[in-house]
N, C-alpha and C positions, 0 to 999 in steps of 0.2 A: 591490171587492166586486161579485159579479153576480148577479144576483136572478133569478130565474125564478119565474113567476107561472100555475100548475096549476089550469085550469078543469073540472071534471070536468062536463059536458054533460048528463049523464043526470039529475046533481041542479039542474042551474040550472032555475029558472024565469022568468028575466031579470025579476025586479023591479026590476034597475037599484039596487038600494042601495051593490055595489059600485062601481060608479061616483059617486052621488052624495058619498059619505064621503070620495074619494078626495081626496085635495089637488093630486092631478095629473092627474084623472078624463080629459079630453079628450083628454092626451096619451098618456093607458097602455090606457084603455077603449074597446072598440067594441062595437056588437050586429050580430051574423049574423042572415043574410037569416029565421030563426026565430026571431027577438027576446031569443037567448040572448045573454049579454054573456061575455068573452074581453080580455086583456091581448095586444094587437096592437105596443107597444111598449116594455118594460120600461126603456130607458135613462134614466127620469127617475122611476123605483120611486126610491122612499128607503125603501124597509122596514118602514115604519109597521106592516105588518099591518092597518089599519081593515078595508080590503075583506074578508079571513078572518074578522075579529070580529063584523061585522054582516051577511056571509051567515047568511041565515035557515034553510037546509040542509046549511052546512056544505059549497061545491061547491070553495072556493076554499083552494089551501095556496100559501104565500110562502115559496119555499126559497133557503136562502143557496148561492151556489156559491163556493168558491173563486177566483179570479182564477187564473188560467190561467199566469200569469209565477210564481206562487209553488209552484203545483203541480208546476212544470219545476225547482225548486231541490231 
């Protein structure tokens, strides 16, 4: 399973809730040099969705992708 994590910039207001909720926050979570926050490394996403749940504008979607070996079957 690979996870990809869509920060939509125009609604962040980097209150950082995404990151705090997160269970892996330090390792998936960063903030750009304009205090907005972003998913800089997904390899340690487990899917929970929190971050989508408690954005407070709604900037963030968690989409499943396929694995790539099953899509070549």
């Amino acid at each position: 399973m690979a996870v990809e994590i869509i920060v939509d910039r125009e609604k962040c207001i980097g209150c950082g809730r995404c990151y705090d909720v997160c269970p892996k926050g330090p390792l998936i979570w960063a903030k750009d040099e304009n205090g907005k926050y972003y998913a800089y490394d997904v390899e340690y996403c487990h899917n929970c969705k929190f971050c989508a749940g408690r954005c407070p504008t709604n900037a963030i979607q968690v989409l499943v992708k396929e694995d790539e070996e099953k899509e070549q079957k």
